[in-house]
Every structure is written in C-alpha cells, then in structure tokens.
DRENTOR-466640 format. One record per residue (C-alpha): residue in one letter; x, y negated, z. Coordinates in steps of 0.5 Angstrom, whole numbers, plus 500, padded with zeros to 3 digits. Each point is the difference from the previous one (the first is absolute). Example, Ala and Ser with C-alpha at 12.3 -4.5 7.8 and 13.67 -1.06 7.14 Angstrom:
BEGIN
a525509516 s502493498 
***
This chain:
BEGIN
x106400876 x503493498 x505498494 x508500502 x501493502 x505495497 x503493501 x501494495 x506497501 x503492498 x507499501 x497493504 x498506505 x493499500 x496508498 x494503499 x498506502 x495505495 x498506499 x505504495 x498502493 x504502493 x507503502 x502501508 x507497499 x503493501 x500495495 x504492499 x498495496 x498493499 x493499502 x495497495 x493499498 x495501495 x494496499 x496505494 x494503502 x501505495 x507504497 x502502505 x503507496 x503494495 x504497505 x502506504 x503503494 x503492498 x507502500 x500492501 x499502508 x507505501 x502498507 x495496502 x494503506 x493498496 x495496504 x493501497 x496494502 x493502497 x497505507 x499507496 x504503496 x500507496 x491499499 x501502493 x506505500 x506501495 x499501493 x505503494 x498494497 x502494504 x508502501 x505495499 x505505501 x501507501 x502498507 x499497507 x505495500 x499495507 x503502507 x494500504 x492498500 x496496506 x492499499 x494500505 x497506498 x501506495 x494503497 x499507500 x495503496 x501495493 x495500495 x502500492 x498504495 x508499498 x502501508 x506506500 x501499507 x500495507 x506495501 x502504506 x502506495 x502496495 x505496505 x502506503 x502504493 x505494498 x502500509 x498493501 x499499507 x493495502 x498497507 x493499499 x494497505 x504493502 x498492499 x502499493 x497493501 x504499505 x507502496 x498497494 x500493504 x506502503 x504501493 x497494497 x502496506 x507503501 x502503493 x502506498 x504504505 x504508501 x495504503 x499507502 x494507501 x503504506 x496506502 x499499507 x500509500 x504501506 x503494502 x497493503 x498494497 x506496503 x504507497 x498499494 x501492500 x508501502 x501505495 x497495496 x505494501 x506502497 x497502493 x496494500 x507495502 x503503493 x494501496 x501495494 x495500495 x504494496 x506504500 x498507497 x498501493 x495504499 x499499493 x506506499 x495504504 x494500496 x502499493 x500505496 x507504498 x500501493 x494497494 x493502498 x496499495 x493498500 x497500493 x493497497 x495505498 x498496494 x504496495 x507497504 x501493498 x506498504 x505504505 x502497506 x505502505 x498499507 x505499506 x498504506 x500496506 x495504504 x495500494 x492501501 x498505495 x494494498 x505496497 x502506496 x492501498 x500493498 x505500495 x499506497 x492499499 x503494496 x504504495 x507501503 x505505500 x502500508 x506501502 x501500508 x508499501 x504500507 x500493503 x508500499 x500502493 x505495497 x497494495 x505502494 x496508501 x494497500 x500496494 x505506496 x492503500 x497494496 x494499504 x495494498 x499498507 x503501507 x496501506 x503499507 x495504506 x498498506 x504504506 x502499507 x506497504 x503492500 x501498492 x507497502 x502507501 x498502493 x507498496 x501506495 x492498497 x501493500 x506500497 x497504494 x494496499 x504494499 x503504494 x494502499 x497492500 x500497492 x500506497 x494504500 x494497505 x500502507 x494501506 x501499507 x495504504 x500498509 x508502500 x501500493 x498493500 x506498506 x505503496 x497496494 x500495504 x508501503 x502501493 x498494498 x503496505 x495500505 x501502507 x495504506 x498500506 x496505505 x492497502 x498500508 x496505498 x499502492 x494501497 x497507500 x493501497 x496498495 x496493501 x506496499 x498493497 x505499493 x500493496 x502499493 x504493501 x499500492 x493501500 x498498506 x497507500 x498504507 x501508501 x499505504 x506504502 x502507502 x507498504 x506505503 x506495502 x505498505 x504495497 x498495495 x505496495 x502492501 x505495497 x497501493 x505497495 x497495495 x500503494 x495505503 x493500501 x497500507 x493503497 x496503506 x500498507 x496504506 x495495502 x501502508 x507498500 x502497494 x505506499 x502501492 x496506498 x503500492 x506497496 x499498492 x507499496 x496500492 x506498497 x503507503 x493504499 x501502508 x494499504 x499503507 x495500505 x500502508 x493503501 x498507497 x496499493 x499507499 x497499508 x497507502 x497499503 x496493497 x498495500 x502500492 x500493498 x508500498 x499506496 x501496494 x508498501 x501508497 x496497493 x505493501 x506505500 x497504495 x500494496 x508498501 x502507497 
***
C-alpha cells in the first residue's frame, strides 16, 4: 500500500505532487531552499525558518537521524518541508529517531518524492514565492489547487512578524561551568542555541532576553556586551529591537548575528532589502574588505542591508552577489555579521568573530 499523496502548491499556480510524510494537514508558507548536505536538524529546528516551506536540495535526508545533540531549539519552527526522498532506516550511534517521527511529533507536514532540482531552479529564477503542502486525501489536485488560491493571494511573508512568534517570553540564564569572565545579555530574535554555547564556552554569563526588551532594561542590567541573534521575518518590521540597540550603541559593545546584523545595521542608519532568493546553506563565499581574507560561510537569510552610512564600515561582502555580509563601527565598538559564525553545522572558518567580541568586552 502506498504513502497518502499530497501536492506542493506556488501561488504562480505551478504544483508538484508527492508522497505525504510528517503531519497530514495543510501548511502555507514562502517556499525556500537549503544547499547543505548535512544539518538538516540544525535547520529544521532554526527558528529562523518560521513561516517559510524548507526545500532541501541535497537528495536524502535523515541518513544519519536526529540526535539530543544537534537542536538549535526545543522546537520545529518552519511551516512545511519538501526533499527527494527521506531515509527511513537512519543509522548513527546518536540517532533517536527518523525525520518522519520527528516532523511528525512538532506536526509539520512534508511532500516528499518530487524534483528538487527543478524547484531549486525555479526559485532561483523567480524568487521566493507563498506556497502551500495540501493533502490530496479525499479531494482532487484541481480541488486542492482551488482551495490553495485564496490563502496563497493573502499570504505575505514580509508583512507578518514572526519574531514575536518565536522569541522566548521572559529571560534565561546560561552560565559558564568554569570561571565567568564577562555577562552578556543576549536579545532573543529566534536564537540558535549554538550562539549561546559559544559565549558561554568563552566565560560569559548568558542572559537571553525577549526581542523587545527595551535598551534602558537592558543596560539597567550592566552587561559588558549586547548580542543581537538571528531570526526570522523582514528586518524593517523590527522597530521596538532596533530602537533599543541604538540606545544601546556607544555604550557598551554590540554584535550582530544574521538578523541581528540588520538591526545593527537599521540602527545605524542603514537601510534593507529582500534577496531573489536568500542564502541558506553552509558554502557561502565571504571576503574581508579589509584583509582581502576569504571565508567559507553557514548563511540563513532573506534580506540583506544597503545604503550604508560613511562613518560605518562596509567590512565583509558575499562574493557571489556582492551583497554586504558585515558591518564595523569601531568608534562605537559595534560589529555585526550576516552569516553564522557559530555555523552548526560548518564549516568553521568565522568561529573566531565570538574571540574578536570577546575581545571588545
């Protein structure tokens, strides 16, 4: 007996029909894709990826399962995943469970058993668009596309934030084992826990607050160092964060991570702008406009900041597009960066920007 089947839906009305895993119920989101060819957990569980449909491009996914090691938080975040094929006899020594259970226990909907190729091609020629996973149980494909159209017209992904759904609701501490050398308070805008891990492997006390925790709050807590995170949604939605960072700015230093780079940069007089189709995955060229260093990069992103003032230091740029990857204001002791140098998974050629900041406290 075969899987239920279930269709992937663009609102430009294309559609691919697959087999349907995870939870059978219908989801809507903005269709992106992921080139790693591992870390699939690590993104599955990015609260960067709330309201988006996660394509993977690498054919197989779930060979080696899901581990309690490689949560990036205590949940599924994203709306839906498409991918090839789904490997169901993983094989690790720290494998728990398959990614169909997994999806299935956060209720996360898949489609599986369809061209990726040919969906990464389209989006990379189209851009980004709203899509939908609609169970084809009961019901035709030209049913389910009609029931499809409506929601798919008034989905808009920019216009949502997705930050207040994600970000935790009161603070946490996380706590060197060792020696604390510093305390850092950390804005949650849908942070990786890896970024936590890092600063708390270098001796800092890690307090993670809600993403709109106001500047005057933050600094009443005297903190060496601010650390904005990653996160979903359209950086020009984020007022109440960038508001507090620059109150923030000149006070103590600031580090911008992904999102936390385009508030920095909004804060500083910057401005954003959404990317055809972002950069999701973990091979993206970086170089250091100071240095004429090149890095390797782990990268989840939409948007990207632009019309950067003087005073401030365009520092890194994405060699395939030319896009800003990182900001420097030394006379503010701010910096930020657009890709992950926490990464999780690799490669680990950036990790050093947590010693940099370090550094500053």
């Amino acid at each position: 007996m075969g899987l239920p089947k279930a269709v992937l839906v663009l609102s430009d009305g294309s559609f691919y029909v697959g087999d349907s895993m995870g939870s059978p119920h219908d989801a809507y989101g903005e269709l992106v894709f992921n080139t790693g060819m591992t870390g699939y957990q690590e993104a599955l569980t990015d609260p960067s990826y709330a309201g988006q449909i996660l394509t993977f491009a690498y054919p197989l996914i779930g060979n080696y399962g899901i581990s309690p090691e490689a949560f990036e938080s205590g949940k599924i975040h994203l709306s839906g995943v498409v991918s090839r094929q789904f490997c169901s006899h993983p094989v690790h020594r720290d494998s728990e469970r398959g990614v169909d259970d997994f999806l299935s226990e956060f209720d996360i909907p898949a489609v599986v058993g369809l061209d990726t190729r040919a969906i990464v091609t389209k989006v990379r020629s189209y851009g980004v668009v709203p899509s939908a996973i609609i169970q084809l149980e009961g019901r035709t494909v030209e049913e389910a596309l009609e029931s499809s159209r409506r929601q798919l017209k008034g989905f808009d992904y920019s216009n949502i934030d997705f930050v207040t759904k994600v970000s935790r609701k009161k603070a946490e501490v996380f706590s060197p084992k060792a020696h604390q050398k510093h305390s850092v308070v950390l804005v949650d805008c849908g942070v990786k826990m890896s970024i936590v891990r890092e600063l708390v492997s270098r001796g800092c006390e890690v307090t993670v607050v809600p993403a709109n925790t106001e500047g005057k709050e933050i600094l009443a807590s005297k903190p060496d160092g601010v650390v904005y995170s990653n996160g979903p949604g359209d950086p020009a939605l984020m007022t109440y964060a960038v508001a507090s960072c620059r109150e923030i700015i000149g006070k103590v230093p600031v580090f911008g991570i992904c999102l936390g780079h385009q508030i920095l940069g909004h804060a500083l007089g910057a401005k954003t702008y959404k990317l055809k189709f972002g950069h999701r995955g973990a091979n993206q060229p970086v170089v250091d406009n100071l240095s004429g260093k090149c890095f390797l990069t782990s990268q989840n992103h939409g948007f990207a900041v632009k019309d950067i003032p003087k005073r401030v230091t365009d520092w890194l740029t994405n060699l395939n597009d030319r896009s800003n990857e990182g900001l420097r204001c030394d006379e503010k002791s701010a910096l930020s960066v657009q890709f992950h140098p926490e990464a999780a998974p690799g490669p680990l050629d950036t990790r050093f920007l947590f010693d940099d900041f370090e550094k500053m406290l």
